[in-house]
Residue frames as qw, qx, qy, qz and C-alpha x, y, z in Angstrom:
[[0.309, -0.180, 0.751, 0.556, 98.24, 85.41, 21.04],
 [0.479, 0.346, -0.186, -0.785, 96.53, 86.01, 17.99],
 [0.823, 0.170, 0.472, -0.267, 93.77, 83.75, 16.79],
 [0.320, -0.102, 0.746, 0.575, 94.72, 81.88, 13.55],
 [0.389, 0.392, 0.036, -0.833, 92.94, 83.36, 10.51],
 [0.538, 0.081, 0.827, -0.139, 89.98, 81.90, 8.71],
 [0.261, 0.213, -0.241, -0.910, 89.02, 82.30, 5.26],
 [0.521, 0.269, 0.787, -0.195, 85.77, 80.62, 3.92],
 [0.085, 0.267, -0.641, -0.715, 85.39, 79.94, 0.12],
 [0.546, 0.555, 0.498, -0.382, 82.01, 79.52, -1.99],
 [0.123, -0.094, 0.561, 0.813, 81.54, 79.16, -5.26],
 [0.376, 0.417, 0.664, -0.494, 77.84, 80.36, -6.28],
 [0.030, -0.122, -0.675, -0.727, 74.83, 80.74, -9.17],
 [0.517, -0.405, -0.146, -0.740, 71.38, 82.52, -8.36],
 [0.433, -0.025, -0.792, 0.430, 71.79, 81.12, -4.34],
 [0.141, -0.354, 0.297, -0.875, 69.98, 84.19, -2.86],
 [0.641, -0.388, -0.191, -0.634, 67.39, 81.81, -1.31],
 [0.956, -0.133, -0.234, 0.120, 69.85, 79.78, 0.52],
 [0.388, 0.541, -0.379, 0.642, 73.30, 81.66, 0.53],
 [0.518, -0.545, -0.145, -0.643, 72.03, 83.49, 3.96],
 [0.875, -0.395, 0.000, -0.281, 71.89, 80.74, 6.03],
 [0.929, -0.108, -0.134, 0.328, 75.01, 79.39, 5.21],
 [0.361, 0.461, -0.244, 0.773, 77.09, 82.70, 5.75],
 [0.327, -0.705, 0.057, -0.627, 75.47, 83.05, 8.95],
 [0.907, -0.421, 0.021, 0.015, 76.87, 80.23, 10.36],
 [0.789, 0.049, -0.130, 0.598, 80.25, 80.87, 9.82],
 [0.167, 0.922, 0.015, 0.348, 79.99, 84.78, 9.88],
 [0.511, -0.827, 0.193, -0.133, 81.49, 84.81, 13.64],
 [0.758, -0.490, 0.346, 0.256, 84.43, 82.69, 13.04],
 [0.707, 0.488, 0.327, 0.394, 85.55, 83.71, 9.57],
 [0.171, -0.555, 0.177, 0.795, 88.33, 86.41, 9.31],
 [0.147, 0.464, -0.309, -0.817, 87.29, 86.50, 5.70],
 [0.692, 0.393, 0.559, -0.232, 84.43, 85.40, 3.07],
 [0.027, 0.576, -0.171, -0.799, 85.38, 84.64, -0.14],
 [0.677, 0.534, 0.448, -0.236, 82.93, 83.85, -3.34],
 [0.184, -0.304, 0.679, 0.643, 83.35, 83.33, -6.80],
 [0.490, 0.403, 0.484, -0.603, 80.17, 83.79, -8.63],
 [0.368, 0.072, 0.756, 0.537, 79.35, 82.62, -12.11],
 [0.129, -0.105, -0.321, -0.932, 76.91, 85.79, -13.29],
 [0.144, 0.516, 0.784, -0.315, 73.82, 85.36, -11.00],
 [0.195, -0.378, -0.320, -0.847, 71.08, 87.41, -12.47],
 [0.541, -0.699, -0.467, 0.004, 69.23, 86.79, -8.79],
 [0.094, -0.925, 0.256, -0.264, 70.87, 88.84, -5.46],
 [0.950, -0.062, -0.221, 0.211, 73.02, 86.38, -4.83],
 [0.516, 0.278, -0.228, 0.778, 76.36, 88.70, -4.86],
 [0.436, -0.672, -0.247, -0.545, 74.34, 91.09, -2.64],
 [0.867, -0.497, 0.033, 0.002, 73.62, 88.84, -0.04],
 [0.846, -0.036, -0.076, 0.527, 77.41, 87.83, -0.01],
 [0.225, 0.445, -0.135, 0.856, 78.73, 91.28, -0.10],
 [0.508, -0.555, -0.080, -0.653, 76.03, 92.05, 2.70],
 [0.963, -0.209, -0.117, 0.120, 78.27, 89.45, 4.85],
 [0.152, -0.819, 0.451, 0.321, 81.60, 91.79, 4.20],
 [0.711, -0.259, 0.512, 0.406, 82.70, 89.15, 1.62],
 [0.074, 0.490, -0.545, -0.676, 85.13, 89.61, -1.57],
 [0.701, 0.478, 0.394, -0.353, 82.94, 88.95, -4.36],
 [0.043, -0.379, 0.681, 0.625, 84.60, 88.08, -7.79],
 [0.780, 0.375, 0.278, -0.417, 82.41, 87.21, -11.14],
 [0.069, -0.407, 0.829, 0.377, 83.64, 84.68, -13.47],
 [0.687, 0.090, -0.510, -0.510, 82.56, 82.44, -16.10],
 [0.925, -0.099, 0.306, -0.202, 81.95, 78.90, -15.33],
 [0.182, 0.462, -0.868, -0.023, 85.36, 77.02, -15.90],
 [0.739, -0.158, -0.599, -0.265, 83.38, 73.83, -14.50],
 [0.685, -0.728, -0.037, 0.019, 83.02, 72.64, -10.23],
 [0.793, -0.300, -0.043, 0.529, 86.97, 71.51, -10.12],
 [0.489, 0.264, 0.010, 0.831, 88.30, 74.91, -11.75],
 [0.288, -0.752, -0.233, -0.544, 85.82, 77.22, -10.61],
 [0.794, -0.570, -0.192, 0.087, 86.48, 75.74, -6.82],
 [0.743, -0.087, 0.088, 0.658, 90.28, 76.51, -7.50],
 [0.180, 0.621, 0.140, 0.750, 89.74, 79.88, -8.84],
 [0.617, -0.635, -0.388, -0.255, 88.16, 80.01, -5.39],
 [0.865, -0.403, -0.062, 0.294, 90.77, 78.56, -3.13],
 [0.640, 0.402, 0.006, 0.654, 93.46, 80.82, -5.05],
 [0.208, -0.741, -0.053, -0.636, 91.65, 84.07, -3.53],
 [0.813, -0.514, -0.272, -0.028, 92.23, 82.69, 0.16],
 [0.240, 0.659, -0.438, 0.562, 94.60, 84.54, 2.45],
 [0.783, -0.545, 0.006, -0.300, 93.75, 82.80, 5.28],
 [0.403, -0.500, 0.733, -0.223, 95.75, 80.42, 7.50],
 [0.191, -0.024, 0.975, 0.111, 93.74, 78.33, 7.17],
 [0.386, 0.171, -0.395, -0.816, 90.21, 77.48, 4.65],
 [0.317, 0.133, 0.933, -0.108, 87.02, 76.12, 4.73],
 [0.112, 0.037, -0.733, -0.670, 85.13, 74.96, 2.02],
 [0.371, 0.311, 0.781, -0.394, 81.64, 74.96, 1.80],
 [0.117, 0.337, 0.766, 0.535, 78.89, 74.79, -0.88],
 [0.251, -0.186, 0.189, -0.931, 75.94, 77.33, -0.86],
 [0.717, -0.340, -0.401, -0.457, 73.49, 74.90, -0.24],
 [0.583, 0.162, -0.688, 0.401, 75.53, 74.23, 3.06],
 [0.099, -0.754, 0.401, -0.510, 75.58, 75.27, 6.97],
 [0.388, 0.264, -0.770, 0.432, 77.91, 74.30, 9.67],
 [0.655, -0.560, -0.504, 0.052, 76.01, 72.98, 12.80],
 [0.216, -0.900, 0.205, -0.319, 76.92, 74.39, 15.94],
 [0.707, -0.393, 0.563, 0.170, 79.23, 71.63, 17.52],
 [0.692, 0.490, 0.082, 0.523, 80.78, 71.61, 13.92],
 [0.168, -0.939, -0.060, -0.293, 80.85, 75.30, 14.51],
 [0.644, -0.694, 0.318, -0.041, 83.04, 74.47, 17.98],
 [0.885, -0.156, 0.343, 0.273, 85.13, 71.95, 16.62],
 [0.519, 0.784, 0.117, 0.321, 86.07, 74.48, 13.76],
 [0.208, -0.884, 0.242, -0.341, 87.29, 76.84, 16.64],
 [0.961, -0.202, 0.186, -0.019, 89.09, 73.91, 18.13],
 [0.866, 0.404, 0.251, 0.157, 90.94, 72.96, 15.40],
 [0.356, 0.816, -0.106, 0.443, 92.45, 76.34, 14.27],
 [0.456, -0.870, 0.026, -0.185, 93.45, 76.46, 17.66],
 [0.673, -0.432, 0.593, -0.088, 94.98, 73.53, 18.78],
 [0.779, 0.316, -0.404, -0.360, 95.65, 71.63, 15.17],
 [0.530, -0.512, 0.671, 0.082, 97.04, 68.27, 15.14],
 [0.662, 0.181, 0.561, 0.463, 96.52, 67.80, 11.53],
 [0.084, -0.267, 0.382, 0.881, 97.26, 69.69, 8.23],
 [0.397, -0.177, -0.466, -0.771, 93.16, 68.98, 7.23],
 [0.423, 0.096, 0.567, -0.701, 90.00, 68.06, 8.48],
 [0.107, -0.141, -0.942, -0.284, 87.24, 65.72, 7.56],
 [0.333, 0.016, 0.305, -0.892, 83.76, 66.61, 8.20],
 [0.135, 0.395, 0.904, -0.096, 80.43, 64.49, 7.98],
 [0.461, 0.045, -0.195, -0.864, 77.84, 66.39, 5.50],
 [0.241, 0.341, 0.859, -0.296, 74.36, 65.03, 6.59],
 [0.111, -0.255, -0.570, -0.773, 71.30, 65.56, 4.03],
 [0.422, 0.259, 0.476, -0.727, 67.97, 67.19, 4.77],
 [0.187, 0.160, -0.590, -0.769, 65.29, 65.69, 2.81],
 [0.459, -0.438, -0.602, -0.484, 61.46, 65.44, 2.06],
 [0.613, -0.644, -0.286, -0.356, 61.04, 66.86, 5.39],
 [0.419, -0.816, 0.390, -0.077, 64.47, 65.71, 7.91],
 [0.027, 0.682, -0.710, -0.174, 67.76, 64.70, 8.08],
 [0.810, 0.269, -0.513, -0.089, 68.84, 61.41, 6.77],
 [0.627, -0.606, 0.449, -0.195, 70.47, 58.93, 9.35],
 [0.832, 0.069, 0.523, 0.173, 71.16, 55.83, 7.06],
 [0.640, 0.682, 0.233, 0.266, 71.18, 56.93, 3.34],
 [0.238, 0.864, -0.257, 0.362, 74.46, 58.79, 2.46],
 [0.504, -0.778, 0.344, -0.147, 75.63, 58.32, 5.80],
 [0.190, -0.832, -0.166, 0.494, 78.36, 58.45, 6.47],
 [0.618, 0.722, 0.121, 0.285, 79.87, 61.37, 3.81],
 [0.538, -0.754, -0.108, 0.360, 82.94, 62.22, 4.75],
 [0.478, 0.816, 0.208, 0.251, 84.50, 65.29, 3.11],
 [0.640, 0.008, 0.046, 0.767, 87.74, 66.79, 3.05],
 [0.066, 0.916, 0.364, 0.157, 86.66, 70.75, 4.14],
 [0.043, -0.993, 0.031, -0.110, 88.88, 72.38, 6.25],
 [0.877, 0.079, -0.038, 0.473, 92.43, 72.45, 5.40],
 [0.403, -0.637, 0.149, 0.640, 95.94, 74.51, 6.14],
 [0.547, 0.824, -0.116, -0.093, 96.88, 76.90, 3.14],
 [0.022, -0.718, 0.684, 0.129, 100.38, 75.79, 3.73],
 [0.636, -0.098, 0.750, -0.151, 99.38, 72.35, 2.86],
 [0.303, 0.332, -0.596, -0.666, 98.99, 73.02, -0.80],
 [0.491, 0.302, 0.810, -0.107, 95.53, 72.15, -0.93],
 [0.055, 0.253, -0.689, -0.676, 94.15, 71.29, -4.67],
 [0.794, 0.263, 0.277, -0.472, 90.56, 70.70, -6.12],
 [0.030, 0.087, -0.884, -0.458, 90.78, 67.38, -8.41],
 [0.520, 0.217, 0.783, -0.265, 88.36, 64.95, -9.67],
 [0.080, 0.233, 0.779, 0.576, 86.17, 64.53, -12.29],
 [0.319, 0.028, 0.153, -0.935, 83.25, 66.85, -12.82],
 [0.377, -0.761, -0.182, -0.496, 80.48, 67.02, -11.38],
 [0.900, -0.262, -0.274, 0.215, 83.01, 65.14, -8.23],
 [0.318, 0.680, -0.445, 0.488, 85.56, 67.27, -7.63],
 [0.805, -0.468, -0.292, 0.217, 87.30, 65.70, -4.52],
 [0.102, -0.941, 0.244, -0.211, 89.85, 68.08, -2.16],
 [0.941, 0.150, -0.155, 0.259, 93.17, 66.90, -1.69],
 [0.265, -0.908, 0.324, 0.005, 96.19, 68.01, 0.53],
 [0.681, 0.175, -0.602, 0.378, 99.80, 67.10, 1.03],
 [0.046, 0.429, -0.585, 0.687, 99.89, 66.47, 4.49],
 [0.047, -0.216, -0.929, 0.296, 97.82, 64.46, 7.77],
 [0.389, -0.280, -0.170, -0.861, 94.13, 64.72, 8.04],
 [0.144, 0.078, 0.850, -0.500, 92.15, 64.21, 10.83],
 [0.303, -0.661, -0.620, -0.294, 87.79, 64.10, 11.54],
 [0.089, -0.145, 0.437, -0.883, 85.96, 66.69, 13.40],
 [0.033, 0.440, 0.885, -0.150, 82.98, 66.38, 15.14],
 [0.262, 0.618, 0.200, -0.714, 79.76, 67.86, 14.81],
 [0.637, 0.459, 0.603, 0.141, 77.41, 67.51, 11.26],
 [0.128, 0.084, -0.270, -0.951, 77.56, 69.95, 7.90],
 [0.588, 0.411, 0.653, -0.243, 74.19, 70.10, 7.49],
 [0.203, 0.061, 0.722, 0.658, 73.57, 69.42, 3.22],
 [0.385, 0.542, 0.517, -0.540, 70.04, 71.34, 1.90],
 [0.000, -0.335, 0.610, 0.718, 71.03, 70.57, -1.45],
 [0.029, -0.385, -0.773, -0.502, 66.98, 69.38, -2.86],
 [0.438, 0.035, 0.233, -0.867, 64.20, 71.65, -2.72],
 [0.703, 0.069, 0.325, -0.628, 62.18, 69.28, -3.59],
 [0.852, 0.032, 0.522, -0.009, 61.27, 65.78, -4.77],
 [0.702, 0.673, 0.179, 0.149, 61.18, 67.24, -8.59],
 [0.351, 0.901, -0.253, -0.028, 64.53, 69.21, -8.04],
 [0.577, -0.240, 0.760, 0.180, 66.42, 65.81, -7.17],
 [0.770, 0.357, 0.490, 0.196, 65.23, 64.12, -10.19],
 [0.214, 0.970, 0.110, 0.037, 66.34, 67.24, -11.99],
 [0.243, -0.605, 0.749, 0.119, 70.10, 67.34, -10.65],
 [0.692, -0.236, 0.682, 0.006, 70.14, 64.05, -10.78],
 [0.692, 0.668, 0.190, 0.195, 69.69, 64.33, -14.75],
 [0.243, 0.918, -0.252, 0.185, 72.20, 67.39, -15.13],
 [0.237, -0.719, 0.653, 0.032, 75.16, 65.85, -13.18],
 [0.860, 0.316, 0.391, 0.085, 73.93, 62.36, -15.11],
 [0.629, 0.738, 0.166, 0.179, 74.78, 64.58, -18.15],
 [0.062, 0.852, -0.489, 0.179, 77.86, 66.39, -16.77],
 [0.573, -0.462, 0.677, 0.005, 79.62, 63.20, -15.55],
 [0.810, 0.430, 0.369, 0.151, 78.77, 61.09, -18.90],
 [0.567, 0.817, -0.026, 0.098, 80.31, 63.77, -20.98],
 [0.258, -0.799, 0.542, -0.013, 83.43, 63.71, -18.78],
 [0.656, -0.040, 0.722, 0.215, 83.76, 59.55, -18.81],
 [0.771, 0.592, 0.212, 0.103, 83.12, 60.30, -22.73],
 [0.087, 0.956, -0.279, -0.019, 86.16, 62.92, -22.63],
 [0.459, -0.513, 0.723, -0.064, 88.30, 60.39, -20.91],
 [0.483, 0.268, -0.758, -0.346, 87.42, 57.32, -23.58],
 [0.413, 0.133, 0.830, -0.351, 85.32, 55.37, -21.16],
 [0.361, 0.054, -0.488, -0.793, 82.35, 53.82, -22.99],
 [0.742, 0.080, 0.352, -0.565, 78.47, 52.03, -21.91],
 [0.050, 0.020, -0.968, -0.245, 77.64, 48.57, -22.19],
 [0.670, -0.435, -0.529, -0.284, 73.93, 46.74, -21.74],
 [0.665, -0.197, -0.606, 0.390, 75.77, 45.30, -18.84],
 [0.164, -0.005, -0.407, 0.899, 76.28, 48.78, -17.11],
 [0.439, -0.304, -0.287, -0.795, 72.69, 49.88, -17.93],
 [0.833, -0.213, -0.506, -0.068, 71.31, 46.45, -16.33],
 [0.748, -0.135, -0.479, 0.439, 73.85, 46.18, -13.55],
 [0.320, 0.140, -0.249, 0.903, 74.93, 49.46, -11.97],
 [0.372, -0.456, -0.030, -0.808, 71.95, 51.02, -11.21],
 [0.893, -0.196, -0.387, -0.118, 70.53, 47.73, -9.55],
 [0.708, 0.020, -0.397, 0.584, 73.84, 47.53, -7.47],
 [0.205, 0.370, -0.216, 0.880, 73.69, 51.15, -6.70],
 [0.623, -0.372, -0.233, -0.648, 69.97, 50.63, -4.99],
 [0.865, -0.311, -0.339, 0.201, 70.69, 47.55, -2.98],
 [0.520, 0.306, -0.316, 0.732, 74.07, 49.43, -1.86],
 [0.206, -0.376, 0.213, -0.878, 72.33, 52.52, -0.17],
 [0.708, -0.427, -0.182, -0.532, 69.10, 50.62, 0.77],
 [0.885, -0.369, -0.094, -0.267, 70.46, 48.16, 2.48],
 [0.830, 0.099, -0.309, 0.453, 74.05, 47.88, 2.79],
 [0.021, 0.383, -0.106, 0.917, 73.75, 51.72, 4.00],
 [0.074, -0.370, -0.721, 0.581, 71.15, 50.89, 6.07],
 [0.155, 0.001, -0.191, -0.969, 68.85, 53.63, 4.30],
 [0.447, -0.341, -0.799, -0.214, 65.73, 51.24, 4.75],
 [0.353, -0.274, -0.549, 0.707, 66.09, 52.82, 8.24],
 [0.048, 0.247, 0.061, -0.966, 65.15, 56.01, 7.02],
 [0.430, 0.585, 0.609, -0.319, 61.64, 54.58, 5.59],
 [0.528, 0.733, 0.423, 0.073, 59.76, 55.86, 2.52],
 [0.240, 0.902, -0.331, -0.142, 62.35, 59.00, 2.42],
 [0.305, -0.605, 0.696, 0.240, 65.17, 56.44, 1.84],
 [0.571, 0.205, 0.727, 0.322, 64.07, 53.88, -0.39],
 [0.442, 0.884, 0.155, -0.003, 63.20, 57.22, -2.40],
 [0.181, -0.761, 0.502, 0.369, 66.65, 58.63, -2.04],
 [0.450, -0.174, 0.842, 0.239, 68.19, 55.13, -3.40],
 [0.580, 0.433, 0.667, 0.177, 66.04, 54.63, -5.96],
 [0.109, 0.977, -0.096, -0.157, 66.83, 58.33, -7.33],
 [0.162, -0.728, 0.642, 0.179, 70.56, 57.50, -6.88],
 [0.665, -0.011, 0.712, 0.224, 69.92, 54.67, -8.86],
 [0.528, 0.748, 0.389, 0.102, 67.88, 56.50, -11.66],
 [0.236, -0.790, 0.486, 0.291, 71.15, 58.97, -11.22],
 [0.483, -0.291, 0.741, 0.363, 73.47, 55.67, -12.51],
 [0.599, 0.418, 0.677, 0.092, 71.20, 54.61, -14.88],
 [0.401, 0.888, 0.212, 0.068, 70.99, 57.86, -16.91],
 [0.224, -0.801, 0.418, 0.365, 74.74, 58.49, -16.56],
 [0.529, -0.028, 0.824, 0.201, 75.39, 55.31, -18.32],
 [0.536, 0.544, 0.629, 0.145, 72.71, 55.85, -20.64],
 [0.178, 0.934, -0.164, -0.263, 73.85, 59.90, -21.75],
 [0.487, -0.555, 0.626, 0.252, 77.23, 57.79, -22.01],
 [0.595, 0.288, 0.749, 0.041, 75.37, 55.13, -24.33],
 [0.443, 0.799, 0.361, -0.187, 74.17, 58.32, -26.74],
 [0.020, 0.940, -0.235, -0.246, 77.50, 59.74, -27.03],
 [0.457, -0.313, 0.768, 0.322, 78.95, 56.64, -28.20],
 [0.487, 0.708, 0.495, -0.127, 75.54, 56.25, -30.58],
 [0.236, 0.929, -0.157, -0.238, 76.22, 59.98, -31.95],
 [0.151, -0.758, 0.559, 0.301, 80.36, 59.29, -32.59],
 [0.502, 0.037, 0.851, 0.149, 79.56, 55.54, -34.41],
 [0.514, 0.491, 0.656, 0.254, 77.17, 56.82, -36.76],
 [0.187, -0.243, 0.191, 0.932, 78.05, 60.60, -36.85],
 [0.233, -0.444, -0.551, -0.667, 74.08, 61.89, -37.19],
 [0.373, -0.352, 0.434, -0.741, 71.71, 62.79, -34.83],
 [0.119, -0.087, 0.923, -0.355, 70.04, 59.97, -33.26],
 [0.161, 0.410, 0.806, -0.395, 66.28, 60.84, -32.98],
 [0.485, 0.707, 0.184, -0.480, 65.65, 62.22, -36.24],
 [0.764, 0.476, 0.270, 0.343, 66.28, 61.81, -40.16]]
């Protein structure tokens, strides 16, 4: 009997130092690779085409449309989602093959583990469990709220075993760095939506978000690279809130802010 068919979906931007790794872990079990690139000016599309997959270039519609422009292109059975800063473990890897085989739900949960400042996390993040690989006959649908976009079927979903591993910081400075830009892409959304910053959120939320990871997460475990993580993912809250704080500023007094 014929295997059920896999398709694996990416959406990328100058990746070529990372892409690679994660199409090589899926190469063998993917009936098809397909990307959605937003105009690298690195080889990014290359490398992906140098995998057999169907490149397409498009603007930047933002993560939840882009991801969907994505998922549309999928002729598979069935689709898994992955990020380019991603790859599937090997006992993921197995449990993928599994799955398609033998389903006994209409999606899959997976456990994305972070590398960082050197090796994986155990505490911090943990655990992240992500809605990845789902049936196409399940009308599945990116939502959420950028930078979040969360995956969403109609139908049962189960867990597989086995980690994604996550290599999403190169380094210490390109956390703090995200951690500004999706600050600034998640404020301007809660501003779209009519949400608005208090003191209270400045003061409180970040503070809440630190104690949460460090120590309700257990992330203390993970030593100096966790109470860094947390305190990042606090300075995260804090500057969402506060981009949040400017854009209410800017719309009250209609002027810039930080000049005459």
């Amino acid at each position: 009997m014929e295997k059920p068919s896999l398709s694996v979906a990416l959406i990328t931007y100058n990746e070529e130092d990372i892409l690679g790794r994660t199409l090589e872990a899926v190469k063998d079990i993917a009936s098809e690779i397909v990307v959605v690139d937003s105009h690298s000016t690195d080889r990014t599309r290359e490398i992906a085409q140098s995998f057999g997959a169907r490149v397409y270039v498009e603007d930047w519609k933002g993560h939840v449309a882009q991801k969907n422009s994505a998922l549309e292109k999928c002729r598979g059975e069935w689709i898994l989602f992955l990020d380019a800063d991603e790859e599937v473990s090997p006992d993921l890897r197995n449990s993928i093959r599994e799955a398609i085989r033998n389903p006994e739900f209409d999606g899959y949960m997976i456990n994305r583990r972070t590398y960082y400042l050197g090796s994986f996390l155990r505490y911090t993040w943990q655990p992240e469990w992500r809605l990845r690989l789902v049936k196409r006959s399940a009308d599945p649908r990116w939502e959420g709220r950028d930078p979040h976009d969360v995956l969403r079927i109609k139908g049962s979903v189960g867990k597989l075993r086995g980690d994604l591993y996550h290599y999403s910081f190169r380094s210490l400075e390109d956390h703090l760095l995200k951690s500004v830009r999706y600050a600034k892409i998640s404020a301007q959304e809660k501003h779209r939506r009519g949400e608005r910053a208090t003191v209270q959120d400045l003061l409180l939320r970040p503070c809440w978000t630190f104690f949460k990871l460090l120590f309700l997460k257990g992330g203390v475990r993970d030593g100096v690279r966790g109470f860094i993580a947390s305190a990042v993912s606090a300075f995260y809250t804090f500057m969402k809130y506060a981009f949040l704080l400017e854009m209410d500023l800017r719309e009250k007094f209609g002027r810039e802010l930080w000049r005459k």
